[in-house]
PDB file of N, CA, C and O in Angstrom:
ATOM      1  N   UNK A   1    -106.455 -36.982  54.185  1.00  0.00           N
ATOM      2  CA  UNK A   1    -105.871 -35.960  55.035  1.00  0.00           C
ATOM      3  C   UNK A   1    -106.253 -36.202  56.489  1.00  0.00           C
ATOM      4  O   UNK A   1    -107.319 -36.732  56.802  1.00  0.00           O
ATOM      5  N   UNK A   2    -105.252 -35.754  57.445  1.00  0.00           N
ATOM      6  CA  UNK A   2    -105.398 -35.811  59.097  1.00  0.00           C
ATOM      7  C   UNK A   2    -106.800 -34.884  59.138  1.00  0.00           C
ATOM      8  O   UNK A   2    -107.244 -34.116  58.283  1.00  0.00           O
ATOM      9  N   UNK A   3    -107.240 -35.191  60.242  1.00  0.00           N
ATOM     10  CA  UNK A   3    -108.009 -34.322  60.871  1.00  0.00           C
ATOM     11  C   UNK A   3    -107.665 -33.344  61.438  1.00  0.00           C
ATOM     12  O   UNK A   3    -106.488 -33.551  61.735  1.00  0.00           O
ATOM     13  N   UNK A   4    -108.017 -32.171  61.861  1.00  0.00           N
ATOM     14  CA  UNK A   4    -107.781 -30.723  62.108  1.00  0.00           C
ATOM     15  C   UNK A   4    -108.512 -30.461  63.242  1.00  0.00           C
ATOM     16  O   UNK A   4    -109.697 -30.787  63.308  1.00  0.00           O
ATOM     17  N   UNK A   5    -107.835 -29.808  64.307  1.00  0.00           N
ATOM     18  CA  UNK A   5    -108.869 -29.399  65.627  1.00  0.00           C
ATOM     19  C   UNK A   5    -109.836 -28.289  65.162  1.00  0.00           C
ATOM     20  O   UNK A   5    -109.367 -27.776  64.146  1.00  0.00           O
ATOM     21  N   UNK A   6    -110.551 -27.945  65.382  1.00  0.00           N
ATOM     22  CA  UNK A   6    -111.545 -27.205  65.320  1.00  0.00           C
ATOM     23  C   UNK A   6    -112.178 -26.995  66.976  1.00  0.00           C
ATOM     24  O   UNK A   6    -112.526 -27.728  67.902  1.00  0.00           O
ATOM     25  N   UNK A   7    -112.032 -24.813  66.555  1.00  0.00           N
ATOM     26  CA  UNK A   7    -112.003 -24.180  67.487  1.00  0.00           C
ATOM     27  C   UNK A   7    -113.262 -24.302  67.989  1.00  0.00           C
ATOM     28  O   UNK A   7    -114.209 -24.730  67.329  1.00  0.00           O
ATOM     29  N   UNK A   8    -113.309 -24.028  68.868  1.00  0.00           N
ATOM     30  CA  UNK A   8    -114.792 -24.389  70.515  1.00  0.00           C
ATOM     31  C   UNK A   8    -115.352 -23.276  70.184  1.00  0.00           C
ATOM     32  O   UNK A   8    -116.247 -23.501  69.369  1.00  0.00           O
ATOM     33  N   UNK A   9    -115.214 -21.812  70.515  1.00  0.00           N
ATOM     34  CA  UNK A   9    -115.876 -20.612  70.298  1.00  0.00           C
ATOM     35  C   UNK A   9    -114.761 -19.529  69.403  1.00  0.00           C
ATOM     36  O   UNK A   9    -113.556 -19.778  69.408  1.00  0.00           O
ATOM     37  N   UNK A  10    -115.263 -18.450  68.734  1.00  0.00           N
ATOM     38  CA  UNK A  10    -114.629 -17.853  67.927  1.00  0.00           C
ATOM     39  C   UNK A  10    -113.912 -17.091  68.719  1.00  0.00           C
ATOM     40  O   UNK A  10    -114.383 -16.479  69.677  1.00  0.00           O
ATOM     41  N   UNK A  11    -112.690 -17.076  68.363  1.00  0.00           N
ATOM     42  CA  UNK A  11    -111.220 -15.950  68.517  1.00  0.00           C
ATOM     43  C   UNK A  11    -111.677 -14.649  68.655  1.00  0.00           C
ATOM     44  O   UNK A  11    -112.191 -14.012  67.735  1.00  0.00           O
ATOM     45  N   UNK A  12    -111.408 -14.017  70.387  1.00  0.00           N
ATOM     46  CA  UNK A  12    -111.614 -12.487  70.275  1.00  0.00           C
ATOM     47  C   UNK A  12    -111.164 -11.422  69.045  1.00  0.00           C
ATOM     48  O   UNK A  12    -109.997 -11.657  68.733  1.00  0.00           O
ATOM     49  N   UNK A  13    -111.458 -10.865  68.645  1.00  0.00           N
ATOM     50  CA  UNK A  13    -110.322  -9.978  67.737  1.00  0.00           C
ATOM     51  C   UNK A  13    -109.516  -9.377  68.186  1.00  0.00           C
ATOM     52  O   UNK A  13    -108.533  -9.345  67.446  1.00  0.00           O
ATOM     53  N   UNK A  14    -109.354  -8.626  69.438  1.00  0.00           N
ATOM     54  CA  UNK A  14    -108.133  -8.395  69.921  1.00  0.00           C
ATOM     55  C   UNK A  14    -106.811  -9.806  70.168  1.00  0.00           C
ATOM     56  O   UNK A  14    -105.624  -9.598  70.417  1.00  0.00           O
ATOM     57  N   UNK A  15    -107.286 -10.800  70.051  1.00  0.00           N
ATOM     58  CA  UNK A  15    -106.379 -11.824  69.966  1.00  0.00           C
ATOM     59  C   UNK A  15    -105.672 -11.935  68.784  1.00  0.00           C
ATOM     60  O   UNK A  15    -104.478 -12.104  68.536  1.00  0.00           O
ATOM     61  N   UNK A  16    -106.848 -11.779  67.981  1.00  0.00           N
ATOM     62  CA  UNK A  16    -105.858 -12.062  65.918  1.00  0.00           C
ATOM     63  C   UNK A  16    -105.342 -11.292  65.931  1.00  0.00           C
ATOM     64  O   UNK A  16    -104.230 -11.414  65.418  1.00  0.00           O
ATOM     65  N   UNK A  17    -105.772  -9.690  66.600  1.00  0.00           N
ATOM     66  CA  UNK A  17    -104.725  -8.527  66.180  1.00  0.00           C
ATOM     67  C   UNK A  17    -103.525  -8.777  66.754  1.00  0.00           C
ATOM     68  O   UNK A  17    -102.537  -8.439  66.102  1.00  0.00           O
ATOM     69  N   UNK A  18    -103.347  -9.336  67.920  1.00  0.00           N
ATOM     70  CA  UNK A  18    -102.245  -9.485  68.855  1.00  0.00           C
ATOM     71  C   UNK A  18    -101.409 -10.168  67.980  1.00  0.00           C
ATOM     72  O   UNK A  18    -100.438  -9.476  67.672  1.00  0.00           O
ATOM     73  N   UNK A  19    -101.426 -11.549  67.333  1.00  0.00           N
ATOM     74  CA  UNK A  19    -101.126 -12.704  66.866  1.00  0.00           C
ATOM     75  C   UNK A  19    -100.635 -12.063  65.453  1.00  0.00           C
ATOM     76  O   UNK A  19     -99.634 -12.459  64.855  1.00  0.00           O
ATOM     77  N   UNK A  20    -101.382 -11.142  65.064  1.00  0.00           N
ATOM     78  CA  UNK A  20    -100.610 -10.941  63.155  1.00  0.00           C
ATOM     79  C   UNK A  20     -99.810  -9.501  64.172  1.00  0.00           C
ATOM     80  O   UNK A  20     -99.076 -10.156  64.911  1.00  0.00           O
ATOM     81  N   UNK A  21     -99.700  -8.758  64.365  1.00  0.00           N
ATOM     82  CA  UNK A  21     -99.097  -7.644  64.831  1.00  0.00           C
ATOM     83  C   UNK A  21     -97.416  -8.105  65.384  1.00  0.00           C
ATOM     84  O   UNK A  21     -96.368  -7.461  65.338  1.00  0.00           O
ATOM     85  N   UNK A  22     -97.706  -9.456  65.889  1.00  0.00           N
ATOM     86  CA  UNK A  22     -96.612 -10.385  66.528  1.00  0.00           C
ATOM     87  C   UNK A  22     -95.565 -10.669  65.015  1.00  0.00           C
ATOM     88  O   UNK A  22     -94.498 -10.263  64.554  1.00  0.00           O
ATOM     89  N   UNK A  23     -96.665 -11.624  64.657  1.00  0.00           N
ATOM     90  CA  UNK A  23     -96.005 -11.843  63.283  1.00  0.00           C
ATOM     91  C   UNK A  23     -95.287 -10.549  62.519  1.00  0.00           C
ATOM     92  O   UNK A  23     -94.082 -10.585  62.270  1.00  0.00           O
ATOM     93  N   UNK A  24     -96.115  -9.402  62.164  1.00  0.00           N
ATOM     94  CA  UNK A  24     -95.536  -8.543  61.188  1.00  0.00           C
ATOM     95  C   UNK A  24     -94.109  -7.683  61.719  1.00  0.00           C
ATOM     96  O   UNK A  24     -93.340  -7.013  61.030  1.00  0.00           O
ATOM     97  N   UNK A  25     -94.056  -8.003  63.406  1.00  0.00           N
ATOM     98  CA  UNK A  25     -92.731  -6.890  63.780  1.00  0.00           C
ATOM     99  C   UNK A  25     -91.779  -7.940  63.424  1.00  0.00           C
ATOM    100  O   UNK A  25     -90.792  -7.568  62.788  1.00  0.00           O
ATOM    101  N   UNK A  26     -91.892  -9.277  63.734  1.00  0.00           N
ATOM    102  CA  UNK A  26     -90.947 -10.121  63.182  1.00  0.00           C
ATOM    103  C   UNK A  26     -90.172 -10.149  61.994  1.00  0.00           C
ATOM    104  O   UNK A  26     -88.988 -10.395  61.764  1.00  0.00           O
ATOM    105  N   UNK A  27     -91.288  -9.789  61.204  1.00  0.00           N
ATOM    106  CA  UNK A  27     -90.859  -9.968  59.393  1.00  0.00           C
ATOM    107  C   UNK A  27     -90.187  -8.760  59.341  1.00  0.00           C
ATOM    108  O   UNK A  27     -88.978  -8.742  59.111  1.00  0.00           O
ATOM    109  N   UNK A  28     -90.946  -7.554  59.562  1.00  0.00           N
ATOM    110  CA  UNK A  28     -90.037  -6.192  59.649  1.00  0.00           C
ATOM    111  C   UNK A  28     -88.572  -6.157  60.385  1.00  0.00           C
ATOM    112  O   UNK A  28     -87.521  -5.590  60.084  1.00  0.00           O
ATOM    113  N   UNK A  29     -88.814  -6.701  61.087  1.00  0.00           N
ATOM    114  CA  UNK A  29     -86.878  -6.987  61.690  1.00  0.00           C
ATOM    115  C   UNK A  29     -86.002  -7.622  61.139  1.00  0.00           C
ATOM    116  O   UNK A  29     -84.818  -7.291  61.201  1.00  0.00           O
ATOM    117  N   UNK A  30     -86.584  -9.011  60.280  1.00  0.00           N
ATOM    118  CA  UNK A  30     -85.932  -9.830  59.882  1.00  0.00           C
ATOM    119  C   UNK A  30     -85.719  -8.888  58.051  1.00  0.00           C
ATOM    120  O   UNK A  30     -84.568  -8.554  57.772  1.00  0.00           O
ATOM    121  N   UNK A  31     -86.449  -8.679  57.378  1.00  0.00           N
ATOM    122  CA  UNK A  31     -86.063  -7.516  56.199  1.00  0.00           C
ATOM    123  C   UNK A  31     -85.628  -6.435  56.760  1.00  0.00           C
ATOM    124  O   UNK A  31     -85.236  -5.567  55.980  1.00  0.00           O
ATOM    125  N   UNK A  32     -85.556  -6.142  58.225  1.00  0.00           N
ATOM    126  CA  UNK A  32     -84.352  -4.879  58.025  1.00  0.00           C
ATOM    127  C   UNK A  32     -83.026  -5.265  58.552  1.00  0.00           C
ATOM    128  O   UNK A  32     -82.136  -4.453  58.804  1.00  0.00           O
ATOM    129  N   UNK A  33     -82.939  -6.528  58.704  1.00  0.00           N
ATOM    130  CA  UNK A  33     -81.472  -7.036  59.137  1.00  0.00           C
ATOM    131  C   UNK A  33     -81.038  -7.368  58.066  1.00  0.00           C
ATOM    132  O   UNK A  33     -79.807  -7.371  58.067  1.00  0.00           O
ATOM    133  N   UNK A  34     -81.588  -7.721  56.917  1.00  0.00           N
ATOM    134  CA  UNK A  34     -81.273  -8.587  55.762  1.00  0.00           C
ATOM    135  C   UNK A  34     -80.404  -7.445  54.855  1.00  0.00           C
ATOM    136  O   UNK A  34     -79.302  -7.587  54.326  1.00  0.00           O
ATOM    137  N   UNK A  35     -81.014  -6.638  54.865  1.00  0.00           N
ATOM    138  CA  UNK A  35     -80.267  -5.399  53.898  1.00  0.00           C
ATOM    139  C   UNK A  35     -79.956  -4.362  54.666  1.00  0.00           C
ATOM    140  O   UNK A  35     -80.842  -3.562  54.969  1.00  0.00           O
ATOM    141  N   UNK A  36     -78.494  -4.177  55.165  1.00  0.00           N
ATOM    142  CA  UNK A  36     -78.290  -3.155  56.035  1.00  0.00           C
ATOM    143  C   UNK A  36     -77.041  -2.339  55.248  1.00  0.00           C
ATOM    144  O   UNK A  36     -76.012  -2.782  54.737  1.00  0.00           O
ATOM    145  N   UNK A  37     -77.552  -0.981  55.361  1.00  0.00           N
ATOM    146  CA  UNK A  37     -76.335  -0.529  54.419  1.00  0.00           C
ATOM    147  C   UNK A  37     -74.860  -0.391  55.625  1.00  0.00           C
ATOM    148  O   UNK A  37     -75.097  -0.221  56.821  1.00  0.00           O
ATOM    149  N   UNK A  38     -73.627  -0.476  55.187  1.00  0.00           N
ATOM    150  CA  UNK A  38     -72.478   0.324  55.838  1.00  0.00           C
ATOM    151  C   UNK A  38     -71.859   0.578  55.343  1.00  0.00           C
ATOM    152  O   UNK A  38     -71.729  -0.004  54.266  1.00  0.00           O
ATOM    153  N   UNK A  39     -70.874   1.743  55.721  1.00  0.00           N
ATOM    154  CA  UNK A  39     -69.699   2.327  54.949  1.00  0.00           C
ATOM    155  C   UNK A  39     -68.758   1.222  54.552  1.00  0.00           C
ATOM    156  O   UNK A  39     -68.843   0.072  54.983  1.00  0.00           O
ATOM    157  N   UNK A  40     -67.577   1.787  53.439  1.00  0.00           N
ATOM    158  CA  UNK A  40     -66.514   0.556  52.564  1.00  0.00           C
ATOM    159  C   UNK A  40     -65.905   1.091  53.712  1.00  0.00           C
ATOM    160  O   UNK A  40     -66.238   2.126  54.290  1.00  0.00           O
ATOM    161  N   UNK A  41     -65.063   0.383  53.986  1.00  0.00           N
ATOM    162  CA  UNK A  41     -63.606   0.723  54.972  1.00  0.00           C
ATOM    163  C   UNK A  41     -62.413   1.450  54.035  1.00  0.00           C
ATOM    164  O   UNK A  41     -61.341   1.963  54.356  1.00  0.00           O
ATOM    165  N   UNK A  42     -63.057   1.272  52.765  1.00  0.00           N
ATOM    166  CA  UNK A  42     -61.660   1.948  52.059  1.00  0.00           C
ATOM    167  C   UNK A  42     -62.073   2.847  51.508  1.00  0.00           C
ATOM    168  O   UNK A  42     -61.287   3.685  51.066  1.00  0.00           O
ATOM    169  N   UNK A  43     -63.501   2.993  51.337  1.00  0.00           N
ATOM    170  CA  UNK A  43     -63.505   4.055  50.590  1.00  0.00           C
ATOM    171  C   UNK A  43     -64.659   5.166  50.860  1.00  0.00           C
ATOM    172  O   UNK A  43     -64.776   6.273  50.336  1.00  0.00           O
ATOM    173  N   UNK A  44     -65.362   4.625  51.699  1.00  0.00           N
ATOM    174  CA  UNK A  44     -66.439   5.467  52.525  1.00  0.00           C
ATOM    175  C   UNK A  44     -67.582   5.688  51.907  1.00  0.00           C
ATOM    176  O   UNK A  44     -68.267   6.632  52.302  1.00  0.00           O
ATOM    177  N   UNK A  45     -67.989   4.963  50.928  1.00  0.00           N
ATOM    178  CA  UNK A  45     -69.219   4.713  50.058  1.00  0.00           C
ATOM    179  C   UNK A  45     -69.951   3.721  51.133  1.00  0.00           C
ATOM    180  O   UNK A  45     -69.322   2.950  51.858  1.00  0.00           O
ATOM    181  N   UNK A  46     -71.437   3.861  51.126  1.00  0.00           N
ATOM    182  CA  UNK A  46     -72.168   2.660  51.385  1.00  0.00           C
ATOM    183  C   UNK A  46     -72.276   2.106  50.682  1.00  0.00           C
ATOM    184  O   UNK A  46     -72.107   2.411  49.501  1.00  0.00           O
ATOM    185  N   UNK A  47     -72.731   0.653  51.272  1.00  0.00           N
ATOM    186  CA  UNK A  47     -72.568  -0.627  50.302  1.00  0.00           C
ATOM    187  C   UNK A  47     -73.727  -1.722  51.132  1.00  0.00           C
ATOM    188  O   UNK A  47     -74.299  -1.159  52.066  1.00  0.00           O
ATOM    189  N   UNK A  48     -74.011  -2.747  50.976  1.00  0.00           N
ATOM    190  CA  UNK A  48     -74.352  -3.957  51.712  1.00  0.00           C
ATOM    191  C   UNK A  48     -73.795  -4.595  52.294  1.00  0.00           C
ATOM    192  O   UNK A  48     -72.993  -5.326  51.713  1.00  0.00           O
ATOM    193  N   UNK A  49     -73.933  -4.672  53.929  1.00  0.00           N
ATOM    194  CA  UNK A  49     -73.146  -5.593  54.539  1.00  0.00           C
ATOM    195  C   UNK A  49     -72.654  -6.883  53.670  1.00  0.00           C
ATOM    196  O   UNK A  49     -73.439  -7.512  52.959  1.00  0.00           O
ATOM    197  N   UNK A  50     -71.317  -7.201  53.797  1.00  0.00           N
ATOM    198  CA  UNK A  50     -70.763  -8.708  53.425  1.00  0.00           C
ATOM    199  C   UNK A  50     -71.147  -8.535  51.837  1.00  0.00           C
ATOM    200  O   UNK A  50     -71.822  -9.309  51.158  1.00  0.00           O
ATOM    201  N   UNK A  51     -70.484  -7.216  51.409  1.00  0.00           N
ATOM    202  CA  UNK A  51     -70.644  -7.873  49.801  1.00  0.00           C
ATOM    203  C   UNK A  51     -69.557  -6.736  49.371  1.00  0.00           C
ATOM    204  O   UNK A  51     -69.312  -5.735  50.044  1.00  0.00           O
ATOM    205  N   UNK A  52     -69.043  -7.019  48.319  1.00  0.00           N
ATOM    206  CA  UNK A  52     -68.254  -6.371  47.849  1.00  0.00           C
ATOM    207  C   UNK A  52     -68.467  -4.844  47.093  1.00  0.00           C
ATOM    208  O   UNK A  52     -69.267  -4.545  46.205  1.00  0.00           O
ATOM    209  N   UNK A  53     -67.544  -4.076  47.718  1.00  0.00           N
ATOM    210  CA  UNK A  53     -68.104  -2.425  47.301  1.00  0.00           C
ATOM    211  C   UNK A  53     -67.856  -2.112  45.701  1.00  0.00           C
ATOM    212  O   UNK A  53     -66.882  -1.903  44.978  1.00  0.00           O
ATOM    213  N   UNK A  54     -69.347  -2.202  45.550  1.00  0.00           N
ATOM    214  CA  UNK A  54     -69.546  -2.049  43.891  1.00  0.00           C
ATOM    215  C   UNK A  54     -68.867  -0.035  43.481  1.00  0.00           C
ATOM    216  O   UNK A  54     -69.342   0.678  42.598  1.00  0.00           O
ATOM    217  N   UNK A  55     -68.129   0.220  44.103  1.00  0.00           N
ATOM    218  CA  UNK A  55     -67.610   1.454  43.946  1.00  0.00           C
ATOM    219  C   UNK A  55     -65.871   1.486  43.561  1.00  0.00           C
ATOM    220  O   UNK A  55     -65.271   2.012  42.624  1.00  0.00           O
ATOM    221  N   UNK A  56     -65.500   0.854  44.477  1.00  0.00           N
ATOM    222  CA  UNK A  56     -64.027   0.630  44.572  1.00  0.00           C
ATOM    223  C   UNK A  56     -63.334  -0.904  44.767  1.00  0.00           C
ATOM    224  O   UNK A  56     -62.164  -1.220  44.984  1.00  0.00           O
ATOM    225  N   UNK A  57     -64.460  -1.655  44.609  1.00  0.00           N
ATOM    226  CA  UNK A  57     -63.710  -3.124  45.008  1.00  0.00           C
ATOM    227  C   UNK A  57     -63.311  -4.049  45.605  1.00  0.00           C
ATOM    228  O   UNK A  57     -63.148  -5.231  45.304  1.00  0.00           O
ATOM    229  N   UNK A  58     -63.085  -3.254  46.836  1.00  0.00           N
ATOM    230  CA  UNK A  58     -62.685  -4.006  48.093  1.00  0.00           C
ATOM    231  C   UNK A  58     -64.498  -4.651  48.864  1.00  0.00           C
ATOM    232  O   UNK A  58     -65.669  -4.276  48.804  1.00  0.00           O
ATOM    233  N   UNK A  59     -63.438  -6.178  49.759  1.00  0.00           N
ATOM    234  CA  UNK A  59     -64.282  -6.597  50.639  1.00  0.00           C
ATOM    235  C   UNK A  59     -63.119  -6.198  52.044  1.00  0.00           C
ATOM    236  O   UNK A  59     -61.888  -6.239  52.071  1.00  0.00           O
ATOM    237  N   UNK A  60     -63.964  -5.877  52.947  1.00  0.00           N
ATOM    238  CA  UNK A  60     -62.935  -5.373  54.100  1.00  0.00           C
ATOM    239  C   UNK A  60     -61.602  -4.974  53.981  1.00  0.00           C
ATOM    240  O   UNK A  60     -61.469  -3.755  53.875  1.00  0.00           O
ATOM    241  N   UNK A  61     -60.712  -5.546  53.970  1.00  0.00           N
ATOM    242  CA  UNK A  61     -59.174  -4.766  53.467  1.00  0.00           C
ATOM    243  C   UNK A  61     -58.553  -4.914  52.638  1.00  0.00           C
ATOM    244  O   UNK A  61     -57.671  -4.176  52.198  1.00  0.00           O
ATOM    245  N   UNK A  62     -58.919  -5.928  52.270  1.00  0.00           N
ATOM    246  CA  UNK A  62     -58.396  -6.431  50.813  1.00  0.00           C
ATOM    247  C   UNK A  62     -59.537  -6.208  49.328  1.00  0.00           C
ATOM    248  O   UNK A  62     -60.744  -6.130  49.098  1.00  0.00           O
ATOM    249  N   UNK A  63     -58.395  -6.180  48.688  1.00  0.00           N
ATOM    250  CA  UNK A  63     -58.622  -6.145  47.175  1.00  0.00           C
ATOM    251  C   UNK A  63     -59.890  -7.570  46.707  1.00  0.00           C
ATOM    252  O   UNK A  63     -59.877  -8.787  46.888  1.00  0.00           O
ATOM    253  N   UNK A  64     -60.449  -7.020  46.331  1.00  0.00           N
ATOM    254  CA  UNK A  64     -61.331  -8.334  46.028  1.00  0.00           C
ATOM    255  C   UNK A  64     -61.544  -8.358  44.162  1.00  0.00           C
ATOM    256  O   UNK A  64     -61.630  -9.386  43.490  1.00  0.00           O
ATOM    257  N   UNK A  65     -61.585  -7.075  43.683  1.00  0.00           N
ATOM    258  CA  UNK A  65     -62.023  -6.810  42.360  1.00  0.00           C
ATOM    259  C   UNK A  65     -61.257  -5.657  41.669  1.00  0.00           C
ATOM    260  O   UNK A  65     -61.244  -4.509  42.114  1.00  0.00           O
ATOM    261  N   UNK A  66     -60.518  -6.120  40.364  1.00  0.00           N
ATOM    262  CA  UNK A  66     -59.228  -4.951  39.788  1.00  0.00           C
ATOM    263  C   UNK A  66     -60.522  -4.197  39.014  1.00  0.00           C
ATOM    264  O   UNK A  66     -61.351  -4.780  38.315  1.00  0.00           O
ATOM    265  N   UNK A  67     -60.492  -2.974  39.267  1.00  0.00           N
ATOM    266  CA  UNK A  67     -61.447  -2.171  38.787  1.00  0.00           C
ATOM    267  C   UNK A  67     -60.287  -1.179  38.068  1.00  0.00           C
ATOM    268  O   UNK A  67     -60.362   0.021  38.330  1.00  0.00           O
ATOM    269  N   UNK A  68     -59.511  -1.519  37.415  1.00  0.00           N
ATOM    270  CA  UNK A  68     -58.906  -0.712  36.993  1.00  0.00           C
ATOM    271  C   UNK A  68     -59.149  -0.229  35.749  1.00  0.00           C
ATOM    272  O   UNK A  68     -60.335  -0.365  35.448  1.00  0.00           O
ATOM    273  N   UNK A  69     -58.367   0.374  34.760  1.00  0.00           N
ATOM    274  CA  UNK A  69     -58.789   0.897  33.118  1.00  0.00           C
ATOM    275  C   UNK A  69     -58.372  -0.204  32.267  1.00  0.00           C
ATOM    276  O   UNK A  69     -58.928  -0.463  31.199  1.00  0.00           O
ATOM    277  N   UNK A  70     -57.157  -1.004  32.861  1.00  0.00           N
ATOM    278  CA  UNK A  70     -57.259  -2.172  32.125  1.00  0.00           C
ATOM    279  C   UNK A  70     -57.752  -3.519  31.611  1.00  0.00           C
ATOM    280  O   UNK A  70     -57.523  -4.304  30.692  1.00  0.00           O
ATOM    281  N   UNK A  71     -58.664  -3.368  32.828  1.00  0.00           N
ATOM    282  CA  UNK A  71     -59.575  -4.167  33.058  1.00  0.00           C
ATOM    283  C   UNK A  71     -60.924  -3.639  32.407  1.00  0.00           C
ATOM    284  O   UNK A  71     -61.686  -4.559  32.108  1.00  0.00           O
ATOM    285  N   UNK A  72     -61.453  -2.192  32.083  1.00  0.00           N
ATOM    286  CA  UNK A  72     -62.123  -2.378  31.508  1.00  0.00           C
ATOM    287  C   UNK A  72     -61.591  -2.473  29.674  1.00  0.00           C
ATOM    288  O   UNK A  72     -62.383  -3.078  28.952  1.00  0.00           O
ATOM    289  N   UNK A  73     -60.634  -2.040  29.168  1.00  0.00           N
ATOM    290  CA  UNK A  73     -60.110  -2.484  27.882  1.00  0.00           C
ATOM    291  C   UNK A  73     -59.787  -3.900  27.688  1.00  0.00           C
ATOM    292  O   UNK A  73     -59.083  -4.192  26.720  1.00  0.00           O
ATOM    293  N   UNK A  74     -60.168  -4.740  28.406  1.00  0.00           N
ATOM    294  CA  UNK A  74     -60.361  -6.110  28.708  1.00  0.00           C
ATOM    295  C   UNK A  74     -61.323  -6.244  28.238  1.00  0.00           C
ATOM    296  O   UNK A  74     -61.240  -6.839  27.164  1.00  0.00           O
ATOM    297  N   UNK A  75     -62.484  -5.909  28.586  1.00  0.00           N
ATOM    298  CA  UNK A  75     -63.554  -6.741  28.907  1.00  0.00           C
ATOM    299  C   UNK A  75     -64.190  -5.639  27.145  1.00  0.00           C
ATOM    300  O   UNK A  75     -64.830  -6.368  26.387  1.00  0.00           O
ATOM    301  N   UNK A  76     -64.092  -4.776  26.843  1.00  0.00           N
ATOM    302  CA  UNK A  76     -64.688  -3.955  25.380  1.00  0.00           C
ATOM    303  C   UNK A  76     -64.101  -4.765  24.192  1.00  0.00           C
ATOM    304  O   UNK A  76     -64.601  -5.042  23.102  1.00  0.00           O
ATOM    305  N   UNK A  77     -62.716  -5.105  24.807  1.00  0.00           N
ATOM    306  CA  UNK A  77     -62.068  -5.895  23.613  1.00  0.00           C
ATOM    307  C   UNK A  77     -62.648  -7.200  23.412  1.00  0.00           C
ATOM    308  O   UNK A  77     -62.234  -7.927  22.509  1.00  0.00           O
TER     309      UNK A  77
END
């Protein structure tokens, strides 16, 4: 293995706090961008951005999924 610098005098602690505090607003932004709820455009249920509305079907204006009754006597049969 490489060699590794090794620190001269020890790290204030107000520095590590600075340094993970940095880190953790990051992660918190990045998991609250990741799952953001919004309304269906068709049907006014929330849902997950960019995924199809597990309520009524649609992805933005179009039909994406026949949620109809025949479709489920499809799928029992």
């Amino acid at each position: 293995m490489g060699k590794r610098p090794v620190q001269k005098k020890k790290a204030p602690r107000s520095q590590t706090k600075k340094r993970y505090s940095a880190f953790k607003k990051r992660a918190q932004k990045i998991l609250y961008e990741k799952y953001v709820l919004v309304a269906c455009a068709n049907c006014g249920e929330m849902k997950l951005s960019h995924h199809i509305c597990p309520n009524c079907g649609h992805y933005g204006k179009r039909r994406a999924i026949d949620t109809g009754k025949d479709v489920v006597k499809k799928i029992k049969a």
